[in-house]
mmCIF file of the N, C-alpha and C atoms, coordinates in Angstrom:
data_MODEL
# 
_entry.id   MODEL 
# 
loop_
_atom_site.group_PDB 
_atom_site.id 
_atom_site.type_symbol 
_atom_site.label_atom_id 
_atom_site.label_alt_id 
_atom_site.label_comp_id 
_atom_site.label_asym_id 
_atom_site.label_entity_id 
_atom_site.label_seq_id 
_atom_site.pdbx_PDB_ins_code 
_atom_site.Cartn_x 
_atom_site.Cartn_y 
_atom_site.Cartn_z 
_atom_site.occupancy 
_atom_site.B_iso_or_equiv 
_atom_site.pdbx_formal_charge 
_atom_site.auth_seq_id 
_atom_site.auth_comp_id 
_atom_site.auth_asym_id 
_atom_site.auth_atom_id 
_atom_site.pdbx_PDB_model_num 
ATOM 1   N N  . UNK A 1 1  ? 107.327 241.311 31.452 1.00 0.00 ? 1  UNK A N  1 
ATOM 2   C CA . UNK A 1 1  ? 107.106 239.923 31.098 1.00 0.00 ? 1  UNK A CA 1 
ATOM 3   C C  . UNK A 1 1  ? 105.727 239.815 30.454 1.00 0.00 ? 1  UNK A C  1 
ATOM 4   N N  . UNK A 1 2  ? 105.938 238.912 29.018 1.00 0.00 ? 2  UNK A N  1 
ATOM 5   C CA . UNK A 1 2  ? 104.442 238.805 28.632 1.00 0.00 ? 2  UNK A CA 1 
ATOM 6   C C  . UNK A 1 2  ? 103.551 237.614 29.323 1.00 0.00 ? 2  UNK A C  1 
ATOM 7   N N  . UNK A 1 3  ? 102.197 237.998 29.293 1.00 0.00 ? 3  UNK A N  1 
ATOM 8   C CA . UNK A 1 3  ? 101.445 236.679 30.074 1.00 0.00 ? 3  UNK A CA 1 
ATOM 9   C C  . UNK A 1 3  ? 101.605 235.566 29.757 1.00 0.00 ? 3  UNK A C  1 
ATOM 10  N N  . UNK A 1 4  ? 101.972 235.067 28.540 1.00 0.00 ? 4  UNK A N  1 
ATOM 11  C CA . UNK A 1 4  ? 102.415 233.818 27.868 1.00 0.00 ? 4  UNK A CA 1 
ATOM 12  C C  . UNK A 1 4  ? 103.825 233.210 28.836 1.00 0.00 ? 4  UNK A C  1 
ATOM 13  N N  . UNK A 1 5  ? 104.616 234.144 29.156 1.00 0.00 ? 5  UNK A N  1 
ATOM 14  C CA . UNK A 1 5  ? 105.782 233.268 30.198 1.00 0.00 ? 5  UNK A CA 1 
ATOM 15  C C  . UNK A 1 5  ? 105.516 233.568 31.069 1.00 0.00 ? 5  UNK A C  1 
ATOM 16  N N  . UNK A 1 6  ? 104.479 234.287 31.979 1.00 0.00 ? 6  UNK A N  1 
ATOM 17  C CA . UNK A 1 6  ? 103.850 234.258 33.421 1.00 0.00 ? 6  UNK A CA 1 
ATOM 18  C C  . UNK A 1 6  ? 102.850 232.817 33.701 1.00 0.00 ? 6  UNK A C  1 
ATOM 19  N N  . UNK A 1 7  ? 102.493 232.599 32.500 1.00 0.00 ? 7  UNK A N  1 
ATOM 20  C CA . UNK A 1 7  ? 101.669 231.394 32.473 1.00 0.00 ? 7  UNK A CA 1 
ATOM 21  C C  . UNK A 1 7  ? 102.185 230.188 32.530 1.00 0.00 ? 7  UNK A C  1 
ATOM 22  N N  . UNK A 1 8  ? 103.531 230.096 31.341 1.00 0.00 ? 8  UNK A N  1 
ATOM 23  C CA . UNK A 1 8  ? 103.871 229.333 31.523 1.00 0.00 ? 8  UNK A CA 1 
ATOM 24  C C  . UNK A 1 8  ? 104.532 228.948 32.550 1.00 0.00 ? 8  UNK A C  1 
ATOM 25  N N  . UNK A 1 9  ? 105.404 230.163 33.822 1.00 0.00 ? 9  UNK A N  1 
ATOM 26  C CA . UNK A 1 9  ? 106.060 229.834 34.291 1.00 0.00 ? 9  UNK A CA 1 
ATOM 27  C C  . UNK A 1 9  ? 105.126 229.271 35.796 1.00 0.00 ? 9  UNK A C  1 
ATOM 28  N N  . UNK A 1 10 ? 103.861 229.665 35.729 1.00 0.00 ? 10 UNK A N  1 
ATOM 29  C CA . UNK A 1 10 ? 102.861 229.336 36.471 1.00 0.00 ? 10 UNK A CA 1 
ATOM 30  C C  . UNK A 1 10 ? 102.685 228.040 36.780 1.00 0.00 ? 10 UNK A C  1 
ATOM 31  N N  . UNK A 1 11 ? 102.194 227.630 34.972 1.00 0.00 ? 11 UNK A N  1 
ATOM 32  C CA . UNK A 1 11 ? 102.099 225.810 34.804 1.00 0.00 ? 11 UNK A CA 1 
ATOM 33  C C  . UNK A 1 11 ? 103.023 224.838 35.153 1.00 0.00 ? 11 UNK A C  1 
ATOM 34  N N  . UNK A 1 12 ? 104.328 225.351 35.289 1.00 0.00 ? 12 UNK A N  1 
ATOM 35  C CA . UNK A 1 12 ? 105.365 224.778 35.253 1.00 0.00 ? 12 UNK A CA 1 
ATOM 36  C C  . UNK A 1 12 ? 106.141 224.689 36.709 1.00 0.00 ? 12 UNK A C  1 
ATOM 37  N N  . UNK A 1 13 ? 104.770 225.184 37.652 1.00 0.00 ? 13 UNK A N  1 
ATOM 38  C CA . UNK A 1 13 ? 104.999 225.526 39.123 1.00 0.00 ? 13 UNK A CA 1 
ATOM 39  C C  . UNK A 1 13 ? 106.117 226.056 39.594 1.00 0.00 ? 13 UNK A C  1 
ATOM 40  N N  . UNK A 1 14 ? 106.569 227.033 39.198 1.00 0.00 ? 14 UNK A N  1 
ATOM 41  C CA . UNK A 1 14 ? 107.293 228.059 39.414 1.00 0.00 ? 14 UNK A CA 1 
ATOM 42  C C  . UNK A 1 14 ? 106.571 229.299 40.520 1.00 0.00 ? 14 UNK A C  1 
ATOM 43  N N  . UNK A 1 15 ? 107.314 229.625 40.915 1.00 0.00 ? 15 UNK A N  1 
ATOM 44  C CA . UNK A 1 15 ? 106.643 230.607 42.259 1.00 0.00 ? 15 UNK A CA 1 
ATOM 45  C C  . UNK A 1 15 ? 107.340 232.246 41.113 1.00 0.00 ? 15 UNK A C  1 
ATOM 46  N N  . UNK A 1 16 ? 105.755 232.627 40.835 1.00 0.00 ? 16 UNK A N  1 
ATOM 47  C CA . UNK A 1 16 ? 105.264 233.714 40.077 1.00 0.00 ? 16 UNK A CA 1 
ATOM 48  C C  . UNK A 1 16 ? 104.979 235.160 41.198 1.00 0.00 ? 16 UNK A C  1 
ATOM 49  N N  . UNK A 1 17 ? 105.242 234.945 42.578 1.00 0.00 ? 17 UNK A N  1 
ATOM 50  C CA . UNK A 1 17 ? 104.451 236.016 43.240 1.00 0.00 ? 17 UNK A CA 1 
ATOM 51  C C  . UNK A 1 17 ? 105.563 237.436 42.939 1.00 0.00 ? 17 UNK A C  1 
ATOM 52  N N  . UNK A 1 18 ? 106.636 236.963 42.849 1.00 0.00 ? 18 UNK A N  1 
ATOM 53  C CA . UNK A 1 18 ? 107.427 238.472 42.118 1.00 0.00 ? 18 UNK A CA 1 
ATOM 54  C C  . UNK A 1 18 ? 107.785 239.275 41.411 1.00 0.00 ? 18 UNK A C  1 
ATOM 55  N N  . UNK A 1 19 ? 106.222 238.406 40.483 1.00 0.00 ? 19 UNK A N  1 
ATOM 56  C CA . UNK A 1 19 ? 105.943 239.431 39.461 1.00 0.00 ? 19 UNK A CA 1 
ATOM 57  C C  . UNK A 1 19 ? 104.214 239.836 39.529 1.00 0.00 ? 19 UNK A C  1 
ATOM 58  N N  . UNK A 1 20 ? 103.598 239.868 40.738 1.00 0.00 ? 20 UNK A N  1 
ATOM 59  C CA . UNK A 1 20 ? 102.759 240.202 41.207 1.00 0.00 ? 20 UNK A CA 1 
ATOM 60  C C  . UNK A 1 20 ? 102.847 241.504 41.865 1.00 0.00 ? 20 UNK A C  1 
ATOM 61  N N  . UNK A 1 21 ? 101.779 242.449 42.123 1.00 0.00 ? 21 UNK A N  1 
ATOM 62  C CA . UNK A 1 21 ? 101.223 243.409 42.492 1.00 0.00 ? 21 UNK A CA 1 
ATOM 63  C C  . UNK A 1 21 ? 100.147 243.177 43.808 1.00 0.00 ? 21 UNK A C  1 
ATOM 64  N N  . UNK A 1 22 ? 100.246 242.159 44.473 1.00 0.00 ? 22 UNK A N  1 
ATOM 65  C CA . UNK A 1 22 ? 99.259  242.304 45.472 1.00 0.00 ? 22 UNK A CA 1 
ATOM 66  C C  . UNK A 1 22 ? 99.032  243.391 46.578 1.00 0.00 ? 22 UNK A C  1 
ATOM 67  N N  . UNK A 1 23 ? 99.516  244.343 46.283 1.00 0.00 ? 23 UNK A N  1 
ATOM 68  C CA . UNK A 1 23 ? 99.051  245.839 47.347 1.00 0.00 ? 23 UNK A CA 1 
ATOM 69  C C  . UNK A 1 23 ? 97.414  245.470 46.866 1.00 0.00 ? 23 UNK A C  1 
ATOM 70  N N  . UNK A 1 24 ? 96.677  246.093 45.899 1.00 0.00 ? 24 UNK A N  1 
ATOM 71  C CA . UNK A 1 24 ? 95.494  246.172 45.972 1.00 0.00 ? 24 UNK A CA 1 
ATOM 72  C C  . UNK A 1 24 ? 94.954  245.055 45.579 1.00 0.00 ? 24 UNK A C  1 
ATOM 73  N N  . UNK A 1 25 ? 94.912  243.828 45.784 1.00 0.00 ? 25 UNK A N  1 
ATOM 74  C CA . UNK A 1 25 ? 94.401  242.240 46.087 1.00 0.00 ? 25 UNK A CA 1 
ATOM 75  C C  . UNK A 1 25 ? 93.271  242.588 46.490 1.00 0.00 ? 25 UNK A C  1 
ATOM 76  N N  . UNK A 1 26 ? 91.938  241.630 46.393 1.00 0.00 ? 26 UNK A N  1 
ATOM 77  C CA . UNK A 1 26 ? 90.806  241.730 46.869 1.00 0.00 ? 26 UNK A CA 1 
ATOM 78  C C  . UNK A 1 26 ? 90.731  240.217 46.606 1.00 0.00 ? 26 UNK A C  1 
ATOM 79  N N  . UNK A 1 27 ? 89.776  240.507 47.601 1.00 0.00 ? 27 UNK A N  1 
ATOM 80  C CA . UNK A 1 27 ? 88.851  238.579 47.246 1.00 0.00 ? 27 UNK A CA 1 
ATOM 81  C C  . UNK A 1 27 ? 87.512  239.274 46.807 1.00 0.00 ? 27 UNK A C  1 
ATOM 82  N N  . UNK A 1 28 ? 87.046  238.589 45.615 1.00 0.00 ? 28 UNK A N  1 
ATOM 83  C CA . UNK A 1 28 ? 85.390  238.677 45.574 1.00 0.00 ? 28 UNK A CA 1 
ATOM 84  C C  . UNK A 1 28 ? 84.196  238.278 46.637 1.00 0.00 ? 28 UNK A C  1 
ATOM 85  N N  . UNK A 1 29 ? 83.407  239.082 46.643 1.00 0.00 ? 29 UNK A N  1 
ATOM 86  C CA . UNK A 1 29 ? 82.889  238.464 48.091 1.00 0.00 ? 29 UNK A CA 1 
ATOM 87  C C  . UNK A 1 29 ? 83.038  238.220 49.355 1.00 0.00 ? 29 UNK A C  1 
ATOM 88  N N  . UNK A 1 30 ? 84.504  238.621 49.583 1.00 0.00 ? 30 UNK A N  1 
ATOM 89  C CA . UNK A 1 30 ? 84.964  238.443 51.235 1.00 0.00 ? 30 UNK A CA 1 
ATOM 90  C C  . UNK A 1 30 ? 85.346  239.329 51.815 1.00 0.00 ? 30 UNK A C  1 
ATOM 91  N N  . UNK A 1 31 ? 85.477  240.459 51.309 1.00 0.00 ? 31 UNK A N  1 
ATOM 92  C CA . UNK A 1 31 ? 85.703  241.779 52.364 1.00 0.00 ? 31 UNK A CA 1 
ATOM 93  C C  . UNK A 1 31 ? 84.450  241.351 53.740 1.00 0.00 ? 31 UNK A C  1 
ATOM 94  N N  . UNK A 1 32 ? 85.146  241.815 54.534 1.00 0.00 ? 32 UNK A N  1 
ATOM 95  C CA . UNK A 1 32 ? 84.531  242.017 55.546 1.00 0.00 ? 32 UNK A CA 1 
ATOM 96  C C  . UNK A 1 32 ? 83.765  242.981 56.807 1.00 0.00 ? 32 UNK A C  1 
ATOM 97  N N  . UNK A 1 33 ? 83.154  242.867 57.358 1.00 0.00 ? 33 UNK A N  1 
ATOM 98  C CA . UNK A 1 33 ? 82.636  244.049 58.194 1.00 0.00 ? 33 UNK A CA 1 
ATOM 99  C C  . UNK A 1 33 ? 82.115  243.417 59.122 1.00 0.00 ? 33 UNK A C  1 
ATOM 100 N N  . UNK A 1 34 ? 83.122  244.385 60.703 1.00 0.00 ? 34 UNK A N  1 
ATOM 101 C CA . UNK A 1 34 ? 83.239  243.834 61.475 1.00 0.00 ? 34 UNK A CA 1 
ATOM 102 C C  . UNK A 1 34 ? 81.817  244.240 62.270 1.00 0.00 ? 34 UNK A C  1 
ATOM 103 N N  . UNK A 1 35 ? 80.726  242.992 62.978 1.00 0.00 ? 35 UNK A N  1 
ATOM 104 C CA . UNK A 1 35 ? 79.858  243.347 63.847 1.00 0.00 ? 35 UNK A CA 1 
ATOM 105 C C  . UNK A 1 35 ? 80.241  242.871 64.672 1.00 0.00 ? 35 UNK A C  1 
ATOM 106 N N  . UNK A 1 36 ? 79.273  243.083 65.832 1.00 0.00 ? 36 UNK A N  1 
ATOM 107 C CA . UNK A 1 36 ? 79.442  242.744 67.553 1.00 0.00 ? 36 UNK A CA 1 
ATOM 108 C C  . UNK A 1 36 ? 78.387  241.730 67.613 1.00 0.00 ? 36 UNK A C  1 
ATOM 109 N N  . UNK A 1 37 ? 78.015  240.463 68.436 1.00 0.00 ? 37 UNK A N  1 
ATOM 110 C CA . UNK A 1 37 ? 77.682  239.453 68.506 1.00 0.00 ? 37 UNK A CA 1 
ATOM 111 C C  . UNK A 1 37 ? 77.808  239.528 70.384 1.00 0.00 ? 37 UNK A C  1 
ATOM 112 N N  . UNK A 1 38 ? 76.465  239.210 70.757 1.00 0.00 ? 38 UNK A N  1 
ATOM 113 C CA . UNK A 1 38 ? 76.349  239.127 72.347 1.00 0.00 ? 38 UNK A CA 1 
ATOM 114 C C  . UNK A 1 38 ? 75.910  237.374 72.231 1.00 0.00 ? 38 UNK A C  1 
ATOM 115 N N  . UNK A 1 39 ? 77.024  236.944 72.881 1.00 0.00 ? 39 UNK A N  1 
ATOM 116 C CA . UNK A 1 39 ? 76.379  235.650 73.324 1.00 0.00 ? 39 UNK A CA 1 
ATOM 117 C C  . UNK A 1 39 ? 76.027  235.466 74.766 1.00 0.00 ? 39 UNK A C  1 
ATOM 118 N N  . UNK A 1 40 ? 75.596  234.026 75.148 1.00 0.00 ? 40 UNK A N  1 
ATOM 119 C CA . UNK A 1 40 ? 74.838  233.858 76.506 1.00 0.00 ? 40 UNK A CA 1 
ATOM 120 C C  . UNK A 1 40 ? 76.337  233.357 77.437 1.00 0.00 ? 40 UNK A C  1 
ATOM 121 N N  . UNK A 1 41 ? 76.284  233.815 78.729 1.00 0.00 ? 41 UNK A N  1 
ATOM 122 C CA . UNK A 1 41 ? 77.776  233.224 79.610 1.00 0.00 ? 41 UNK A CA 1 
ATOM 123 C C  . UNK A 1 41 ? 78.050  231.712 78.971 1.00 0.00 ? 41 UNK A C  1 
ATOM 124 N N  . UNK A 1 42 ? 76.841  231.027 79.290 1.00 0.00 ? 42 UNK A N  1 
ATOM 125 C CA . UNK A 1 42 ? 77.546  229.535 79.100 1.00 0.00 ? 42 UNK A CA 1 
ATOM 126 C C  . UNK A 1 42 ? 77.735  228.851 77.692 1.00 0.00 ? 42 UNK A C  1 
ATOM 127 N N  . UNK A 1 43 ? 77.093  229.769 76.378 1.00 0.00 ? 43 UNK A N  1 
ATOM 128 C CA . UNK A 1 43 ? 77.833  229.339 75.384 1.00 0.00 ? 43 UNK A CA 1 
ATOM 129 C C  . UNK A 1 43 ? 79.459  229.431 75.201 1.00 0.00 ? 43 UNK A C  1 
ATOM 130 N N  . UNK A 1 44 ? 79.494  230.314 75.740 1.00 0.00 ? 44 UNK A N  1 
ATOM 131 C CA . UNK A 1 44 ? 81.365  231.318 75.521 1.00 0.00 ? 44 UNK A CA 1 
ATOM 132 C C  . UNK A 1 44 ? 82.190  229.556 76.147 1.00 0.00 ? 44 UNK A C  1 
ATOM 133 N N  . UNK A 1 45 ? 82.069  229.042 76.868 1.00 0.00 ? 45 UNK A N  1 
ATOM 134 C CA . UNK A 1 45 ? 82.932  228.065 77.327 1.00 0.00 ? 45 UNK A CA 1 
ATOM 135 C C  . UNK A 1 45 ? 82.725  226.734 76.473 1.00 0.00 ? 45 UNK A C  1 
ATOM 136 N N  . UNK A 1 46 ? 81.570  226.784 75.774 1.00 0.00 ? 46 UNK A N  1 
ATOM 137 C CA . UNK A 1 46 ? 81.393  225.518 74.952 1.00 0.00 ? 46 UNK A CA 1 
ATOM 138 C C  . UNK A 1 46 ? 82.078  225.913 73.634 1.00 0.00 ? 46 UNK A C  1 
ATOM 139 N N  . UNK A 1 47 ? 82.253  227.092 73.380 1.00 0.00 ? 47 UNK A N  1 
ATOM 140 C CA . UNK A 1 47 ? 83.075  227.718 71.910 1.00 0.00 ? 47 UNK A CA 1 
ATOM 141 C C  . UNK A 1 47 ? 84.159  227.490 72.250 1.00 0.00 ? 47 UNK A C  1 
ATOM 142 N N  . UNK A 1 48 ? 84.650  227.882 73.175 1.00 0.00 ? 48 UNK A N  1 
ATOM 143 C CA . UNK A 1 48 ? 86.435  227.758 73.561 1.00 0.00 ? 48 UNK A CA 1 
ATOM 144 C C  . UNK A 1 48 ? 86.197  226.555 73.843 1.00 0.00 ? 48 UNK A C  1 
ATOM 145 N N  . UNK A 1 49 ? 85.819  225.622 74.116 1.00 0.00 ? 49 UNK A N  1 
ATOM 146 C CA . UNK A 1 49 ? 86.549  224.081 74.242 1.00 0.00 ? 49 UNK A CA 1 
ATOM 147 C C  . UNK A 1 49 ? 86.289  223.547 72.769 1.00 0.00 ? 49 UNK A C  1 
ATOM 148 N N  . UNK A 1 50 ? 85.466  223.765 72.095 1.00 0.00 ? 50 UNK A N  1 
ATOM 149 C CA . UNK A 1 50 ? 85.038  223.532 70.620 1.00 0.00 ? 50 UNK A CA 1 
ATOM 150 C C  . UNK A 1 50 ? 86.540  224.400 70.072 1.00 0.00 ? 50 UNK A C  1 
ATOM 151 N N  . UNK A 1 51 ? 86.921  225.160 69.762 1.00 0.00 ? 51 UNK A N  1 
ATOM 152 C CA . UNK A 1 51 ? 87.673  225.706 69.261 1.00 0.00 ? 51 UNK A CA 1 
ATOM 153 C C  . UNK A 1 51 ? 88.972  225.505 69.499 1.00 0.00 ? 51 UNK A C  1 
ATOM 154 N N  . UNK A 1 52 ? 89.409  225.178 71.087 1.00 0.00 ? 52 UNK A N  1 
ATOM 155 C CA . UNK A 1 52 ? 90.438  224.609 71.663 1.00 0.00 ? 52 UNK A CA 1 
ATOM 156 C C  . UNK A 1 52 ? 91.083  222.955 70.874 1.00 0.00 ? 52 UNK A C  1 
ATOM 157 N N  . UNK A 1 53 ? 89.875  222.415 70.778 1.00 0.00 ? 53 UNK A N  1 
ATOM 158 C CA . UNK A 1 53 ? 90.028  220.924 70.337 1.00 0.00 ? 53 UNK A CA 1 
ATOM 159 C C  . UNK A 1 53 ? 90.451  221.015 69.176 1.00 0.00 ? 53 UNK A C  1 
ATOM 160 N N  . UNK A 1 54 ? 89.799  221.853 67.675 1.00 0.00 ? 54 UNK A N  1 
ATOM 161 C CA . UNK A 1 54 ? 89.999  222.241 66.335 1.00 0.00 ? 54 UNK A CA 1 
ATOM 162 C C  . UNK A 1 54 ? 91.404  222.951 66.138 1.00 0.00 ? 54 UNK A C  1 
ATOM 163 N N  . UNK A 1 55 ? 92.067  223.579 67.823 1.00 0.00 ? 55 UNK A N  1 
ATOM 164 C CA . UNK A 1 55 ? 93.360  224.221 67.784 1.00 0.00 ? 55 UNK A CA 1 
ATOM 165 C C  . UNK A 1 55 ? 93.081  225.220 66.560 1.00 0.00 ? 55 UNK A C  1 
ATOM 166 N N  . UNK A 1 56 ? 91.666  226.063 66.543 1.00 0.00 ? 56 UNK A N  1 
ATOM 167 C CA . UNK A 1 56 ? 91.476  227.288 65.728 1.00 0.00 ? 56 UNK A CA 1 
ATOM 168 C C  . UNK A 1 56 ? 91.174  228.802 67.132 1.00 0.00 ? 56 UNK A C  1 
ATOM 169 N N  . UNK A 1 57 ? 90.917  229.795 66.477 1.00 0.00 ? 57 UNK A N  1 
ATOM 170 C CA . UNK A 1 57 ? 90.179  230.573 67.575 1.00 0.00 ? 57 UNK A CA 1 
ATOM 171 C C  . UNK A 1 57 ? 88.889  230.774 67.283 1.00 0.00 ? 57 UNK A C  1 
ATOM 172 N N  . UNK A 1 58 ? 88.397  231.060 68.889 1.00 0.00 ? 58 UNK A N  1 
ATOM 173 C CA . UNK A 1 58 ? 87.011  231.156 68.501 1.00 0.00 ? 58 UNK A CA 1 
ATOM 174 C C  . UNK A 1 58 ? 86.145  231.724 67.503 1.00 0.00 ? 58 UNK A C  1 
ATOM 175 N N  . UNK A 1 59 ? 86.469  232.732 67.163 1.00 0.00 ? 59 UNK A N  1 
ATOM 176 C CA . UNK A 1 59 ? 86.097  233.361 65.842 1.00 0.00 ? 59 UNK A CA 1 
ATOM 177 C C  . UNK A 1 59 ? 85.513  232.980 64.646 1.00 0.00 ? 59 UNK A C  1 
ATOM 178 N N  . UNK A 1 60 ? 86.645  231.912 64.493 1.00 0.00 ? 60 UNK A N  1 
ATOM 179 C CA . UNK A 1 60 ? 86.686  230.829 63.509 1.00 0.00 ? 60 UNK A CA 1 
ATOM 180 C C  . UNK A 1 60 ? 85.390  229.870 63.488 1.00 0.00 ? 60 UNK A C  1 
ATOM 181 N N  . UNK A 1 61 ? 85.306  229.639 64.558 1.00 0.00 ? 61 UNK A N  1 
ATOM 182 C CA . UNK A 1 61 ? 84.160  228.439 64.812 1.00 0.00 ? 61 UNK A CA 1 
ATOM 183 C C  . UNK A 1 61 ? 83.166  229.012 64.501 1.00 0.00 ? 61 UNK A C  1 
ATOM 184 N N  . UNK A 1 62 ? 82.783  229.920 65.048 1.00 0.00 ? 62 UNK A N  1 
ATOM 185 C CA . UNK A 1 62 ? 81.546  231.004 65.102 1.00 0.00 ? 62 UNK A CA 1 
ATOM 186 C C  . UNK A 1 62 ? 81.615  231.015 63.477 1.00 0.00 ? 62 UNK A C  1 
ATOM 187 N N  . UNK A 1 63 ? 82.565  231.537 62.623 1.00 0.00 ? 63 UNK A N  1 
ATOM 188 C CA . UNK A 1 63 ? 82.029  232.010 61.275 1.00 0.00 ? 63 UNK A CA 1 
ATOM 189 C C  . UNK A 1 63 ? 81.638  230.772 60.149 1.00 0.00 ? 63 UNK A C  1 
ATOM 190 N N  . UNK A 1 64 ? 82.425  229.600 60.958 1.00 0.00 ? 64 UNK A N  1 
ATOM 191 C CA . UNK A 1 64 ? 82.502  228.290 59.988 1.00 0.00 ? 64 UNK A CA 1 
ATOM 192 C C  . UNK A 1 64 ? 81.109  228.398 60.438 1.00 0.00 ? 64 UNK A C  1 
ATOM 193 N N  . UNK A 1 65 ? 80.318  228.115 61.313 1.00 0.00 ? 65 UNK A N  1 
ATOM 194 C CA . UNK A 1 65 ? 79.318  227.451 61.916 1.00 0.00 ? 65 UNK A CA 1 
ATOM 195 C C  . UNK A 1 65 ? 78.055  228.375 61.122 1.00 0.00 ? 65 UNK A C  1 
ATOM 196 N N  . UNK A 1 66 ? 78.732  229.783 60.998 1.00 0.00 ? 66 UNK A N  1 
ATOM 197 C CA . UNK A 1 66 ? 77.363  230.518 60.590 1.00 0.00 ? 66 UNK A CA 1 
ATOM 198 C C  . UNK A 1 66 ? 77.164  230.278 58.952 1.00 0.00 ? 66 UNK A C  1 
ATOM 199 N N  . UNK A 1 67 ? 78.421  230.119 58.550 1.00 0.00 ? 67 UNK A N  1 
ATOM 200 C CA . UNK A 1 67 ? 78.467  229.405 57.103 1.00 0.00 ? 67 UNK A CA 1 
ATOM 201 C C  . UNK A 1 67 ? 77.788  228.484 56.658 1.00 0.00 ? 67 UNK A C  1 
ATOM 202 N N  . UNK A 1 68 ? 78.268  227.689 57.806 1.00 0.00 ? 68 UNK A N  1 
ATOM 203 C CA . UNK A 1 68 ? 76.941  226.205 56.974 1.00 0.00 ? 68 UNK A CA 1 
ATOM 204 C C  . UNK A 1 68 ? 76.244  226.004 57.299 1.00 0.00 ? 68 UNK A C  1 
ATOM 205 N N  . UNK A 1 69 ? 75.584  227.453 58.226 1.00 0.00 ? 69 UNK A N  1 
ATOM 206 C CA . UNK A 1 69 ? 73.905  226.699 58.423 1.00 0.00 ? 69 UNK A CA 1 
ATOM 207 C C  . UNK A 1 69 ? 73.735  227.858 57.188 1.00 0.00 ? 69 UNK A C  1 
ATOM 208 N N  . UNK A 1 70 ? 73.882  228.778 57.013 1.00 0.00 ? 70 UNK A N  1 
ATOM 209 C CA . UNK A 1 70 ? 73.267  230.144 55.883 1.00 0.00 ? 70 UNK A CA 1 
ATOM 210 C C  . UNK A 1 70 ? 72.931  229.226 54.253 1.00 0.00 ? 70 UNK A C  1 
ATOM 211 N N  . UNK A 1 71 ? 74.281  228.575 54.389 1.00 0.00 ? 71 UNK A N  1 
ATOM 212 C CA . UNK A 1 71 ? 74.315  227.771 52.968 1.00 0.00 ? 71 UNK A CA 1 
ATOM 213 C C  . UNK A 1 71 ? 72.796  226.827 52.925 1.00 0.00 ? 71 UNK A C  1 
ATOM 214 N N  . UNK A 1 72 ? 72.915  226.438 54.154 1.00 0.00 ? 72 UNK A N  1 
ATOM 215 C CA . UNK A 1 72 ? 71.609  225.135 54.498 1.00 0.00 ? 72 UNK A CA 1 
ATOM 216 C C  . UNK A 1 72 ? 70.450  225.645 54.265 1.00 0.00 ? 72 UNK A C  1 
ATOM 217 N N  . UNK A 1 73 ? 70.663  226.775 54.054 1.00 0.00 ? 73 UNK A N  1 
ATOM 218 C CA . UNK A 1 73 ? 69.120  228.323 54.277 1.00 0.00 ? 73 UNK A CA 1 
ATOM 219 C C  . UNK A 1 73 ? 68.902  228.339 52.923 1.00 0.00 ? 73 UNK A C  1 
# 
């Protein structure tokens, strides 16, 4: 298929992913690498009820949170 009817069939909101290749997909900038993080006992229960309420996992909170203070930096 030429890109001209991948495009169009794109614009035309057509679901294009089966003529995709996403085995080697990347995001710019978001690979990741996993560290270890020691928190204090009584933060751990204020994350899980924070995270409980958002119905995300904790993880989540933690990385949103480190996001927008870094940005604020």
């Amino acid at each position: 298929m030429k890109a001209k009817e991948l495009d169009k069939k794109f614009n035309n909101g057509k679901d294009i992913s089966k003529y995709l290749d996403l085995s080697n997909a990347r995001r710019p900038k978001q690979e990741q690498k996993r560290v270890n993080v020691d928190f204090p006992l009584w933060m751990v229960p204020l994350l899980d009820k924070e995270a409980k309420r958002l119905g995300v996992p904790r993880q989540s909170i933690i990385k949103v949170w480190i996001a927008e203070r870094l940005k604020k930096a």
